[in-house]
C-alpha positions in Angstrom: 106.1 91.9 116.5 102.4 91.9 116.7 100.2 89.0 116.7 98.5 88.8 112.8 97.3 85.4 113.4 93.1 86.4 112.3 90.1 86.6 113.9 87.2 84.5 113.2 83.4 84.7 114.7 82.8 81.1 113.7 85.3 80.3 116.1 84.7 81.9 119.4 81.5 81.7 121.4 82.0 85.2 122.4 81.1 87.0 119.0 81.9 90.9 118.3 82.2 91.0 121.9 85.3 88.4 122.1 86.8 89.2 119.2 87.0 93.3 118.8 89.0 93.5 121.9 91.5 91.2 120.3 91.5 93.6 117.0 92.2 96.3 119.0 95.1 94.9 121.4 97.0 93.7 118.0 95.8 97.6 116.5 97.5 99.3 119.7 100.9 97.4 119.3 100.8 98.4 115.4 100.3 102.2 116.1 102.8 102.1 118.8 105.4 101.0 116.6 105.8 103.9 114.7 106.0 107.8 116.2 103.8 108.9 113.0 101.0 106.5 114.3 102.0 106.2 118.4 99.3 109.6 118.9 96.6 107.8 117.3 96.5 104.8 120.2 94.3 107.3 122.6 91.7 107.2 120.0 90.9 103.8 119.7 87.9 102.7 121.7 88.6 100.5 125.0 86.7 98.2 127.3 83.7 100.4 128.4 80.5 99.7 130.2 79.2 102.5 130.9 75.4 103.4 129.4 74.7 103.1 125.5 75.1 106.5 124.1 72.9 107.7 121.2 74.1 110.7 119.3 72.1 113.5 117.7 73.2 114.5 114.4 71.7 116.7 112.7 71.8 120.7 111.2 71.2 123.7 113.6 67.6 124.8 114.2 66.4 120.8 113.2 65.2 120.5 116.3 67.8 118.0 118.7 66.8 119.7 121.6 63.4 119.6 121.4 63.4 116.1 120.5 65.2 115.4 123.6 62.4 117.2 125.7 59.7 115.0 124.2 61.3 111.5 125.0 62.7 113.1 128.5 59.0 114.4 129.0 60.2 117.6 130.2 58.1 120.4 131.4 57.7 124.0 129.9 60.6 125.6 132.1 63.3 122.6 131.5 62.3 122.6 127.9 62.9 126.8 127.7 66.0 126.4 129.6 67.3 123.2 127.2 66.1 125.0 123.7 67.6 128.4 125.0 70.8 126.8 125.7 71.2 125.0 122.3 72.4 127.5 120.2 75.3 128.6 122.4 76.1 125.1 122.8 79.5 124.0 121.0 80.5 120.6 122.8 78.2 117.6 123.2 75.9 117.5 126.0 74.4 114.3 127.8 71.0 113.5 128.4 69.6 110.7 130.4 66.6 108.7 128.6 65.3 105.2 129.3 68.9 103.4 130.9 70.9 105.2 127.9 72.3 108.8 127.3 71.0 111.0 124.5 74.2 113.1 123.7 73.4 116.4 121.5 75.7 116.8 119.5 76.5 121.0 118.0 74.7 121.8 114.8 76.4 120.7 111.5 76.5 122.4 108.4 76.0 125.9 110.4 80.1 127.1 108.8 81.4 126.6 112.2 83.7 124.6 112.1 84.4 124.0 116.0 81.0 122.9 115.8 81.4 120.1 112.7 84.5 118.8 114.8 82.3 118.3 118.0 79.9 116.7 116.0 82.0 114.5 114.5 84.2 113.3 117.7 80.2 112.5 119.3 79.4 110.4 115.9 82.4 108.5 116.7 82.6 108.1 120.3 78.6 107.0 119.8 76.6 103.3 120.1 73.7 104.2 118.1 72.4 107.5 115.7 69.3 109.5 115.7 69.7 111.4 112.3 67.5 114.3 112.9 66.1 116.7 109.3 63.3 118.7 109.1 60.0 118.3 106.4 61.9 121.4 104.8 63.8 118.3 103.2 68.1 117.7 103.7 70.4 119.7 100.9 72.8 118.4 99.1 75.6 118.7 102.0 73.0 117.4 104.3 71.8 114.4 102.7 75.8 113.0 101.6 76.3 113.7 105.9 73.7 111.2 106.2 74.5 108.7 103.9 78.7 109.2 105.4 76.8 108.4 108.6 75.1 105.2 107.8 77.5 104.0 105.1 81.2 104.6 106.0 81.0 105.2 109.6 78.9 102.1 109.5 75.4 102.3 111.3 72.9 102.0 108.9 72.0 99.2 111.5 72.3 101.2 114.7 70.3 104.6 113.7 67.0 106.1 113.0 66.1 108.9 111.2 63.9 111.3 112.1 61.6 113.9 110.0 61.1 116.8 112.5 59.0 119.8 111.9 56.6 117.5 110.0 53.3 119.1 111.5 53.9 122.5 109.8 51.7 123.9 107.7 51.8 123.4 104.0 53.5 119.8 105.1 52.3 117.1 102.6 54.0 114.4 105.2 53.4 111.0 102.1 55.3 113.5 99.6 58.1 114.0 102.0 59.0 110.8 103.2 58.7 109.8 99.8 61.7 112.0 98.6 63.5 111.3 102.1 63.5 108.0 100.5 64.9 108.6 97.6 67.3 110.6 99.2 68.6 107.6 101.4 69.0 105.7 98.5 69.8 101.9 99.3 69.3 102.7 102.9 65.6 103.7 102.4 64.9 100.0 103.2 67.3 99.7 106.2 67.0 102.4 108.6 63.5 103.3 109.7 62.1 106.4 108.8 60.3 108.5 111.9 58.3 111.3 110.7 58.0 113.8 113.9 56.8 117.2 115.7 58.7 117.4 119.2 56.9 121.0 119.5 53.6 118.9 119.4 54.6 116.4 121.8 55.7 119.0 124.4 53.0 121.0 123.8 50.4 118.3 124.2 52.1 117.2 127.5 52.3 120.4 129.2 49.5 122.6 128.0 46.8 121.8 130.6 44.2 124.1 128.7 43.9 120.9 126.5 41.2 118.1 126.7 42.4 114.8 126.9 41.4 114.2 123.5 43.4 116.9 122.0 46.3 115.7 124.3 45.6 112.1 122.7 45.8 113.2 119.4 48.9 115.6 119.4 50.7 113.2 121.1 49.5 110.3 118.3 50.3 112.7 115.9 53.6 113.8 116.8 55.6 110.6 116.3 57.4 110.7 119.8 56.1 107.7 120.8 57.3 105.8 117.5 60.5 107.3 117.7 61.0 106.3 121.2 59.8 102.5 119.8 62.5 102.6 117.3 65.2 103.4 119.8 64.3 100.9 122.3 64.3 98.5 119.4 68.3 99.6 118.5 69.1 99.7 122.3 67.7 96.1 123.2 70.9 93.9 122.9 72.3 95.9 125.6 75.9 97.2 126.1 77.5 93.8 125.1 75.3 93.5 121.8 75.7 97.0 120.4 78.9 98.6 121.8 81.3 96.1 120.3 79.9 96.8 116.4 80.3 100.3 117.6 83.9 100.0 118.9 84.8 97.7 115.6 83.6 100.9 113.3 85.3 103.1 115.6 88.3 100.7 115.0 88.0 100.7 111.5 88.2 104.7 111.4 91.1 105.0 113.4 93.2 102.9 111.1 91.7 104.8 108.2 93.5 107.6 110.2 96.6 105.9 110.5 96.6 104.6 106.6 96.8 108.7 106.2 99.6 109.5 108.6 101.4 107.7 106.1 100.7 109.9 103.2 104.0 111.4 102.7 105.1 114.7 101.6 108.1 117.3 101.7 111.9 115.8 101.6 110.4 112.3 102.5 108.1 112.3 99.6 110.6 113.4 97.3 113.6 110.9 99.1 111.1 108.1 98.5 110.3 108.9 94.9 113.9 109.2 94.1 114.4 106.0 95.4 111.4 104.7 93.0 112.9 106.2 90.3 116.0 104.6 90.7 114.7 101.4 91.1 112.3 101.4 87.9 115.7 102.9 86.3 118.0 99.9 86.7 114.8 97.5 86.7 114.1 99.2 83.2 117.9 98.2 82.3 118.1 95.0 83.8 115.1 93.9 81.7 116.2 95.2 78.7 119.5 93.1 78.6 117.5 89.9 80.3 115.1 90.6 77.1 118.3 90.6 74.8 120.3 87.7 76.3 116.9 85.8 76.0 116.6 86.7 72.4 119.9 86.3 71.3 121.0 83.1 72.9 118.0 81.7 71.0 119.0 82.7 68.1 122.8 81.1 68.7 120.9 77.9 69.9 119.1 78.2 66.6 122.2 78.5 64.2 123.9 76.0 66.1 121.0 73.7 65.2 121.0 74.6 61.6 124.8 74.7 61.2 124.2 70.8 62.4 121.6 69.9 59.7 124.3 71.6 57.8 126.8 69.0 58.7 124.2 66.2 58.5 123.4 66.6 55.1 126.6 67.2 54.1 127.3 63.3 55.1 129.7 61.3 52.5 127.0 58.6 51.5 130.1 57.2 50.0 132.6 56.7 53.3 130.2 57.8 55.9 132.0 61.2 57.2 131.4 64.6 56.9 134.0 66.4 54.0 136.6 68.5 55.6 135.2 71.7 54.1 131.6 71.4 55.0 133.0 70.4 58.7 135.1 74.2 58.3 132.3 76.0 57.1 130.0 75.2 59.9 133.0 75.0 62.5 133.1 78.5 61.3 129.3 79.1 61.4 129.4 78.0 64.9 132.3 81.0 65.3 130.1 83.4 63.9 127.2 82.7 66.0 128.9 83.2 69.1 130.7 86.2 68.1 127.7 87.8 66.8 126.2 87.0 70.2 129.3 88.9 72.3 128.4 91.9 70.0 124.8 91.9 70.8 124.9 91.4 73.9 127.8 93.9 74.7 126.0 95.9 73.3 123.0 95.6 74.9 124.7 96.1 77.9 126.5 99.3 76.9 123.0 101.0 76.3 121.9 100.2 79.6 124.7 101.9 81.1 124.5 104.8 78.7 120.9 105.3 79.8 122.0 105.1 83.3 124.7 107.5 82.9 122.7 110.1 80.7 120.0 109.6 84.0 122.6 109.5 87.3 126.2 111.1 85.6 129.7 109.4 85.8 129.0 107.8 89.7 127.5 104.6 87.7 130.1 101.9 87.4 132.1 101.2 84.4 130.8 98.0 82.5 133.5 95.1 82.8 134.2 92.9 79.7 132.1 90.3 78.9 134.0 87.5 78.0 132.0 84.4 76.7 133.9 81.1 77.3 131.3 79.4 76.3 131.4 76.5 79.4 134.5 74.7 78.2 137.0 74.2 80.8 139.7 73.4 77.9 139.2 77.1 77.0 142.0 79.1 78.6 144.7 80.7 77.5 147.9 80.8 80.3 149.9 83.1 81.5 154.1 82.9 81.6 156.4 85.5 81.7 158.8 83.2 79.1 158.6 85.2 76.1 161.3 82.6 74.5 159.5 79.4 75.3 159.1 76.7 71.9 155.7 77.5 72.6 155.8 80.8 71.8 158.0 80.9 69.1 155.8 78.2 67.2 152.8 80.4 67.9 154.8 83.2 66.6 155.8 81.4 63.4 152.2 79.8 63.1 151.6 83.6 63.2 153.4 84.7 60.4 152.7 82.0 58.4 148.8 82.5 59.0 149.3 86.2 57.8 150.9 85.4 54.7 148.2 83.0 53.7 145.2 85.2 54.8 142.3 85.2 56.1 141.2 81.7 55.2 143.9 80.3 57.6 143.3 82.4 60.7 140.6 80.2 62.2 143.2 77.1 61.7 145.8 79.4 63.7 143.8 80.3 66.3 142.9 77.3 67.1 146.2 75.8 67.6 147.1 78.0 69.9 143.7 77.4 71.5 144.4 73.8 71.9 148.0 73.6 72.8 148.1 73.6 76.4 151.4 71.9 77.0 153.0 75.6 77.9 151.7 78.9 78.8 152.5 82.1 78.2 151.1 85.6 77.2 150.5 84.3 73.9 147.3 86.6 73.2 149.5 89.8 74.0 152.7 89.0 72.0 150.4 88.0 69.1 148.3 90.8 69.2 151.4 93.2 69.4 152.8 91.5 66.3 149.6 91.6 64.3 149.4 95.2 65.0 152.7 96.3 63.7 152.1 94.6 60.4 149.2 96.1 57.7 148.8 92.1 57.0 148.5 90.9 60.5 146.1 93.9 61.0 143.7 92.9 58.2 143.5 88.8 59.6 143.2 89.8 63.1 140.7 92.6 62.2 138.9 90.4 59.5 135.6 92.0 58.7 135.9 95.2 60.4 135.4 93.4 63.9 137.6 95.5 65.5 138.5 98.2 64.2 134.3 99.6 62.6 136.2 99.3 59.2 138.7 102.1 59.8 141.6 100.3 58.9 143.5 101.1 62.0 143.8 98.6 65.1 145.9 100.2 67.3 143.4 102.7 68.9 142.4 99.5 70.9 146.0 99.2 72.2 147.8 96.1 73.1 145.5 94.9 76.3 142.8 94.9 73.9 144.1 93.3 71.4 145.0 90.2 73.2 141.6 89.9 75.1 140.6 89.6 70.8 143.0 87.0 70.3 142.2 85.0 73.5 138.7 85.3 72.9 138.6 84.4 69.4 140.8 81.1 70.3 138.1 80.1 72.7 135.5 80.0 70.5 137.0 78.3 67.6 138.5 75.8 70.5 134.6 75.5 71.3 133.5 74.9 67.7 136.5 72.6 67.2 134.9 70.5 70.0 131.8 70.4 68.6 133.1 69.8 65.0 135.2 67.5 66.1 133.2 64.1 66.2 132.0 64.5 63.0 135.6 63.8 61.7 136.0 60.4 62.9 133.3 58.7 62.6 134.0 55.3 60.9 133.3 53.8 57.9 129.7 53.1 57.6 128.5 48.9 56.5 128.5 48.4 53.2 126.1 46.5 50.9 122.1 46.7 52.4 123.0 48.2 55.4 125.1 51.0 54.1 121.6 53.5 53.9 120.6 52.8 57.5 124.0 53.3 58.9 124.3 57.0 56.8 120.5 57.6 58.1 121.6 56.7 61.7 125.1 59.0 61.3 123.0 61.6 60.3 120.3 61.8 63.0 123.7 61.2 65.6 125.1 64.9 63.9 121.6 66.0 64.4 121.3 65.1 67.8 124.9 66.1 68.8 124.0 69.7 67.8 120.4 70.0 69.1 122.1 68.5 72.4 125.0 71.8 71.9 122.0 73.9 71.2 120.6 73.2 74.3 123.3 73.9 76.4 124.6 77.1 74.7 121.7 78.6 75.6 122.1 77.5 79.3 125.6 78.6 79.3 124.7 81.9 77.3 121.8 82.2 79.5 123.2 81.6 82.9 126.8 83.5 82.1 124.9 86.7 80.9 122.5 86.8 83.8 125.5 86.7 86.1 127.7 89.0 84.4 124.4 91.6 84.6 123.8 90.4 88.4 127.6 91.4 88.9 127.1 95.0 87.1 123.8 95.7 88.3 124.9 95.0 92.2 127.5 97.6 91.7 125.6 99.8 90.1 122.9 100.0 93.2 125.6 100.3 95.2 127.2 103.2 93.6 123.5 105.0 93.9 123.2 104.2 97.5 123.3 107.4 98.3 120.6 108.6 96.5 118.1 105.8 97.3 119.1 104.9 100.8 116.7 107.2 102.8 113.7 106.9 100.6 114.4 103.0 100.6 113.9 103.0 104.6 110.8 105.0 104.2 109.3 103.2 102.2 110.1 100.0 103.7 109.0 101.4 107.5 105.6 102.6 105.5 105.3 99.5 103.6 105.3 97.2 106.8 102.9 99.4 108.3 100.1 100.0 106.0 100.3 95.8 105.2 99.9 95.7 109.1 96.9 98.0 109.1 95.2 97.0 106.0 94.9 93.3 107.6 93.9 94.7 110.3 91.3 97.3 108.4 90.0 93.9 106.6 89.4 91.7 109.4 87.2 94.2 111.9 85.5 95.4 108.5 84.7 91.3 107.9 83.1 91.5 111.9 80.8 94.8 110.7 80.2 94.4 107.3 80.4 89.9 107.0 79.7 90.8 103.1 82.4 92.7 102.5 84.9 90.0 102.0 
């Protein structure tokens, strides 16, 4: 586990110079985690304190070598032998010059690409740049070189850039450093712009036909002696003031190279993408039923509220109580709602899976029931392998007798059966399996085509079925019974003047009662659905394992890596670039 803990000039006393070797102890035990990035740690730049080095960048034929003559004050035969040697030269070469080493770097933009390779290993091994062009003016490729240079690879502060060739005829030297100018864009202002003629310089200091004057005024002329001004001025802080900027940029482009080892491709590529796919699949699903259970248990909240005005209004002003038919209208209101909710929501669910089966075939897990008992405890129906019990043969004959009379009694059956606890037994099943051998018992049990999608026939759902219908419709009209219930014994309300108040009072005690059930259906709803999906949904990922495992543990090994060397990336750009945060 690598230190994070971040870096901050303000403070250490030591600067750049305390705090990049920090950066790049904490960068080395990132790369070193992982074998994609583990080649990458013999790039990054290490204590060094040896001589500044100042790379020469610049096109074939600019003139490098020459230069380097001029500021090395070489005479005629070192200068043949250096310019000779030039071409033919495909690695960087060192020259000494005032306590620092010139390093000439191959010709760019020549199509050889050995050469652009060198080039580019000397830009980034390098303190300081001398950007070398000629008053022939950089092309496009040139010119976006240069601004890569001093913009991304970070030394618009640590280069100069030199005009060679500027003494040829034809040269109108205020016209080109005009458009060299323009060319460098916001840098114009930034790097210093050193128009020269190495050939000039050389000649002037070798060429003993000359008078001193002539001498004097090639040399003035040929901008050597500026150039050689400007790179004392980018050399002065020393080793310690220059190389750690230069090792923090050099930091900063290793991690950029070991952001990219993480590009994937091939079987990991498509292994993680699966494993994308199949998450935004079931996340997709999941938020479609969270939508729906959201939605819908709002809505029962809202009908339990309204069935409750219902009752309120429905107050006797004459004895204070709520009429026995308006209480079984919204006891079976409240019935309703929560039915209608256990459709919804079912189906809600049952699309998700269809979608998920349609996407990843039969391997997806069956959807178990939902049953809704909506949070009362009283709600259950027993189990008791008595078929003979009194309790069952009164729920039989309550059976029978709520077949006969219809529809209109079923609710009043159910909930007997609901709220007689004093025995168990498979009630729901023997019921159901009653119901369904009679065309009457059919038609209560299926009332409203519920069941059976108005086909008339119930015994496709077979017998388990069945009884979860029976069970589950006892529950809720136990539910509603509970809520109903209060608002059949209140008392007698005061006669005489106080007889308004007391109805006004009854009435906003109804109201409350139901806005208080409102409130926690929806909790119940709420909380019940989200676990019944959390159940499904943990299966379901579990079932796809297979197909999201590998990817998963790509992308989690990449995703802890590239966190590790963005913070890295943004705290050494912070000590180069103190703007760009």
């Amino acid at each position: 586990m690598t230190d994070s803990s971040p870096v901050d000039a303000s403070e250490s006393d030591g600067g750049l110079n305390a705090l990049v070797p920090v950066l790049i102890a904490r960068a080395e035990s990132a790369l070193s985690a992982h074998p994609r990035t583990r080649g990458l740690i013999a790039s990054l730049p290490h204590a060094d304190t040896s001589p500044l080095r100042i790379g020469l960048l610049g096109p074939y034929s600019a003139g490098k070598s020459m230069l380097i003559a001029a500021l090395r004050r070489l005479p005629s035969a070192d200068v043949e032998e250096l310019v000779d040697a030039a071409p033919k030269t495909n690695e960087a070469t060192p020259h000494p010059w005032n306590g620092v080493t010139l390093v000439d770097l191959p010709g760019t933009l020549s199509g050889n690409d050995e050469h652009s390779a060198v080039a580019r290993r000397g830009v980034r091994s390098a303190d300081a740049l001398m950007i070398v062009t000629t008053s022939e003016l950089p092309g496009e490729a040139e010119t976006r070189a240069i601004l890569q240079a001093l913009d991304a690879d970070g030394f618009a502060d640590r280069s100069v850039v030199v005009v060679n060739k500027m003494n040829a005829e034809n040269s109108d030297r205020a016209v080109i450093l005009d458009e060299i100018r323009k060319r460098l864009g916001p840098f114009a202002d930034r790097v210093p712009i050193v128009p020269t003629d190495a050939r000039d310089y050389v000649d002037a200091i070798n060429d003993t036909e000359l008078t001193a004057a002539q001498r004097e005024l090639l040399v003035a002329e040929s901008g050597v002696d500026a150039l050689a001004a400007e790179l004392r001025r980018i050399i002065a802080p020393g080793v310690g003031g220059v190389r750690p900027k230069a090792q923090a940029c050099e930091l900063l482009r290793v991690l950029a190279d070991a952001e990219r080892k993480w590009v994937l491709d091939g079987e990991e590529l498509s292994a993680t993408e699966t494993a994308k796919k199949v998450e935004e699949t079931i996340s997709q699903a999941k938020e479609s039923v969270l939508s729906a259970l959201e939605r819908e248990s709002d809505v029962v909240a809202s009908k339990i509220t309204t069935a409750g005005g219902r009752a309120a209004a429905g107050l006797s002003e004459k004895d204070g109580v709520v009429p026995v038919d308006v209480a079984r209208a919204v006891r079976e209101e409240l019935v309703l709602a929560s039915t209608d909710f256990d459709a919804k929501f079912s189906s809600t669910m049952r699309t998700a899976f269809d979608s998920l089966v349609a996407e990843y075939g039969t391997g997806v897990p069956e959807l178990e029931g939902w049953v809704n008992d909506l949070d009362s405890p009283e709600a259950t129906i027993g189990a008791s392998p008595d078929d003979t019990s009194p309790f069952e043969r009164a729920v039989r004959e309550a059976a029978e007798k709520a077949a006969k009379a219809g529809a209109t009694k079923f609710h009043e059956w159910i909930g007997k059966i609901a709220a007689d606890d004093s025995e168990s037994g498979d009630t729901a099943s023997t019921i159901a399996t009653w119901l369904n051998e009679r065309r009457a018992g059919q038609k209560v049990l299926d009332a409203g085509g519920k069941i059976t999608a108005g086909v008339g026939k119930f015994k496709p759902w077979g017998k388990g079925k069945a009884a979860e219908k029976v069970a589950s419709t006892a529950v809720k009209v136990q539910w509603a019974l509970a809520v109903v219930g209060p608002l059949m014994d209140l008392k007698s309300v005061a006669q005489d003047q106080g007889k308004w108040a007391a109805i006004k009072k009854h009435r906003k005690m109804i109201g409350d009662h139901f806005d208080e059930e409102a409130r926690r259906q929806r909790t119940s709803l709420t909380d019940a659905g989200e676990q019944h999906l959390s159940e499904w949904i943990a299966k379901v990922e579990q079932s796809l394992n297979g197909l999201t495992k590998q990817g998963a543990e790509i992308s989690a090994e990449r995703e802890t890596a590239l966190e590790e060397i963005k913070s890295l990336y943004d705290e050494a750009e912070k000590l180069v670039r103190p703007d760009a945060g």
